[in-house]
C-alpha positions in Angstrom: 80.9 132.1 121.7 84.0 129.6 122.2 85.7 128.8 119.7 84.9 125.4 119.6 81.6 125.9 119.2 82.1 127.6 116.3 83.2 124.8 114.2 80.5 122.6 116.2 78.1 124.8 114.2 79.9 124.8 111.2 80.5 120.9 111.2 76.6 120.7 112.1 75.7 123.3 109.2 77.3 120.7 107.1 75.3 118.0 108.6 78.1 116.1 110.0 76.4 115.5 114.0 79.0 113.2 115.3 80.8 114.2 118.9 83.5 111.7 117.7 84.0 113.4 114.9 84.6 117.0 116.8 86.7 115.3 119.6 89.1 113.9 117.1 89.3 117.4 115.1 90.2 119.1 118.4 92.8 116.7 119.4 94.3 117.1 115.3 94.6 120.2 116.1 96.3 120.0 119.3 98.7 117.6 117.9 99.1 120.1 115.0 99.8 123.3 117.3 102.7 120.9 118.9 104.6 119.6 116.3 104.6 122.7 114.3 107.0 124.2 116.9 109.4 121.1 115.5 108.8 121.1 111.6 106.7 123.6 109.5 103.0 122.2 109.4 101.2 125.4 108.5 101.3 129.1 109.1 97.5 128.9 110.3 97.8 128.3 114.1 94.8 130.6 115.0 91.9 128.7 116.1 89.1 130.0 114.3 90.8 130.0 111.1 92.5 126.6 111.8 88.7 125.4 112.0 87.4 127.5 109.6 90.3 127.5 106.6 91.3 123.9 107.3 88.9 121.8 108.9 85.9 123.1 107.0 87.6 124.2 104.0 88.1 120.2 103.8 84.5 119.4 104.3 82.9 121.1 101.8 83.5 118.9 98.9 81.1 117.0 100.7 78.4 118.7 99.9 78.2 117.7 95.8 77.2 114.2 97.2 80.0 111.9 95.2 80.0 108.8 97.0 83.0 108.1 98.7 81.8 105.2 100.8 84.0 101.9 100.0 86.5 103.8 97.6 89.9 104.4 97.4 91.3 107.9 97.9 94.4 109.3 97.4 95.4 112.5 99.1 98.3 113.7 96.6 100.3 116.3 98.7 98.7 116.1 101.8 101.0 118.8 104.2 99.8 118.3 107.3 97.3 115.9 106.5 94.4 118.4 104.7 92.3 117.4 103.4 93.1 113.7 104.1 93.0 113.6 107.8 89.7 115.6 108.3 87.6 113.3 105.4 89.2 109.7 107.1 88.1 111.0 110.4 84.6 111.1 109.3 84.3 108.5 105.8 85.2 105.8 108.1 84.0 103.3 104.9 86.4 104.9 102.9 90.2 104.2 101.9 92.5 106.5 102.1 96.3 107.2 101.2 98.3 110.3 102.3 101.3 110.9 99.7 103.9 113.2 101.0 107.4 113.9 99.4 108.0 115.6 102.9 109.1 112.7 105.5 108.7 114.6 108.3 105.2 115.2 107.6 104.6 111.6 106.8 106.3 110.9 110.3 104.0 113.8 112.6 101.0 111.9 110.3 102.1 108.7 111.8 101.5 109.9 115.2 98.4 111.6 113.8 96.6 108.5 112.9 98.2 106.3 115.8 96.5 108.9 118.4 93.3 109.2 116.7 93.3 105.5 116.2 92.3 106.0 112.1 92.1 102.7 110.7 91.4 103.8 107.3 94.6 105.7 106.4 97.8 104.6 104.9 100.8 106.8 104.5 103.5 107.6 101.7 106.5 108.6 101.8 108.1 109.9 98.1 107.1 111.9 95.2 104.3 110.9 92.8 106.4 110.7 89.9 108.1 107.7 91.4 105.0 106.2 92.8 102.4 106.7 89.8 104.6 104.4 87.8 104.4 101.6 90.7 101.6 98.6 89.6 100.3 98.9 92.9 99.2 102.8 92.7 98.9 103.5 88.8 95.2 104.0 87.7 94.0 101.9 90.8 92.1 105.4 92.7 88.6 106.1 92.4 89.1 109.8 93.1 92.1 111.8 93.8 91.9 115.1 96.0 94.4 117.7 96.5 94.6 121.1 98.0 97.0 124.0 97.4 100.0 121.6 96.1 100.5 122.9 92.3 99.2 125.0 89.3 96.5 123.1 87.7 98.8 122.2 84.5 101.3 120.5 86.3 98.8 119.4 89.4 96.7 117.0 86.3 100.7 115.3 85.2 101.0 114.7 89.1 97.3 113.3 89.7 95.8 111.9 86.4 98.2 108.7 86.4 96.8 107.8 90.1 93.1 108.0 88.8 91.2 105.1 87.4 89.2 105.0 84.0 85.8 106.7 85.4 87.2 108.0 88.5 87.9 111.3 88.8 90.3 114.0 90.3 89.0 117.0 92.8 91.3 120.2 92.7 90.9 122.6 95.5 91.2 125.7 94.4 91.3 129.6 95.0 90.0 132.5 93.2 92.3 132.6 90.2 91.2 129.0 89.3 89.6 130.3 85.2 93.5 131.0 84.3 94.7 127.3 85.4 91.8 125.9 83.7 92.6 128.3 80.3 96.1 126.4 80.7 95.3 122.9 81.1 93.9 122.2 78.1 96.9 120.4 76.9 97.3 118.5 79.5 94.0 117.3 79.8 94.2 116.0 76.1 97.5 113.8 76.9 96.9 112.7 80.2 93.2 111.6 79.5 91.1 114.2 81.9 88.3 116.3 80.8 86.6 118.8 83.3 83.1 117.9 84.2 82.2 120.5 86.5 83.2 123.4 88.8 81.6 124.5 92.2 81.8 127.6 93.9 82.2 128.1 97.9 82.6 131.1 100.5 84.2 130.1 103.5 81.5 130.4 106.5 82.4 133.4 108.5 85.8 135.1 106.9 83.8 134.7 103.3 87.2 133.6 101.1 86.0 132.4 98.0 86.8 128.8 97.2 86.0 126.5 93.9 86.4 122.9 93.4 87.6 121.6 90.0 86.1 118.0 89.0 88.2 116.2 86.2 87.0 113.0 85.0 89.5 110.2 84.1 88.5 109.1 80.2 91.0 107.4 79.0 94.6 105.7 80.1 97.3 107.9 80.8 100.3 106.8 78.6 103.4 105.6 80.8 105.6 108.3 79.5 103.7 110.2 82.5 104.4 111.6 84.7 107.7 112.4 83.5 110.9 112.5 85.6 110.8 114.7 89.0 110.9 118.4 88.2 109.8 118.4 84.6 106.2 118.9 85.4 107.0 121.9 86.9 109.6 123.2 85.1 108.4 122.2 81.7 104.4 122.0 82.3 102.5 120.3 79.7 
């Protein structure tokens, strides 16, 4: 079997049938696989497990049917554009804004969306403590998603200002997931979250486990939050 059509199958097991869709994915990754000899994209460059671990691995939130369709999504942390670039390519309905503190990410996801022709993406530049005090971005996102970017503690004092009363924040997250819940509940009090769900994955084919954590926005985040860059990490709630 080619490669290719092993995320074909995949994208198809997830009922996403569009051949626009998979062309675009296959160029990403292409574009991906030749800037990462410039600047440090990702350490995944095999093509099954690019598919599989970043293409897919994005996907799957999908399938706990929130409606994204005419929202406004904010990837916080996006790397090399995951889970961003992989959702915008197929919620064409949907907003989307790719925060990176990284500017040479932000500039190979310049080219990214140029190439691909994505009219649904905006980019960022800068950290989210600067930008989750701005008018334009605080509490204005009906659902924030972000993927391997920080402990769940300090991830909420990154996200939670973003999110709107009602909307909600979606944390990718690996196996030891229970521990940064355990941790969080702190921060959830402050900065107005409260977990509504978890959902459990295996990756198709390599079997990695993978869990989503859905936090609902239930109150206003007071403006003393996030707090200047580094304390979040350095200091978590």
């Amino acid at each position: 079997m080619f490669k290719q059509d092993i995320l074909e199958r995949e994208l198809n097991n997830l009922g996403i049938d569009d051949k626009d869709v998979f062309l675009k994915l296959i160029r990403f990754r292409a574009l991906i696989l030749e800037w990462n000899e410039k600047i440090n994209l990702t350490t995944i460059t095999d093509e099954e497990e690019m598919y599989i671990k970043h293409f897919i691995d994005s996907y799957l939130i999908l399938e706990n049917n929130f409606i994204f369709k005419n929202k406004k999504v904010l990837d916080l942390g996006t790397g090399a554009g995951f889970p961003g670039i992989p959702l915008s390519i197929l919620l064409k309905d949907t907003e989307f804004c790719l925060l990176d503190a990284v500017n040479k990410k932000i500039n190979f996801l310049e080219i990214v969306i140029k190439d691909l022709n994505l009219k649904n993406v905006n980019l960022i530049h800068g950290r989210a403590e600067d930008y989750a005090k701005q008018d334009d971005f605080r509490q204005k996102f009906d659902f924030v998603i972000s993927r391997a970017v920080a402990d769940l503690p300090v991830l909420l004092e990154y996200s939670l200002p973003f999110v709107k009363i009602g909307g909600y924040l979606i944390a990718y997250k690996g196996k030891n997931y229970t521990s940064e819940i355990d941790r969080s509940a702190n921060a959830l009090d402050l900065l107005g979250g409260e977990i509504k769900n978890t959902f459990h994955y295996n990756l198709p084919l390599i079997f990695d486990d993978r869990y989503f954590i859905i936090i609902e926005k239930v109150k206003d985040t007071p403006f003393r939050y996030p707090r200047k860059a580094g304390k979040a990490t350095t200091n978590p709630l």
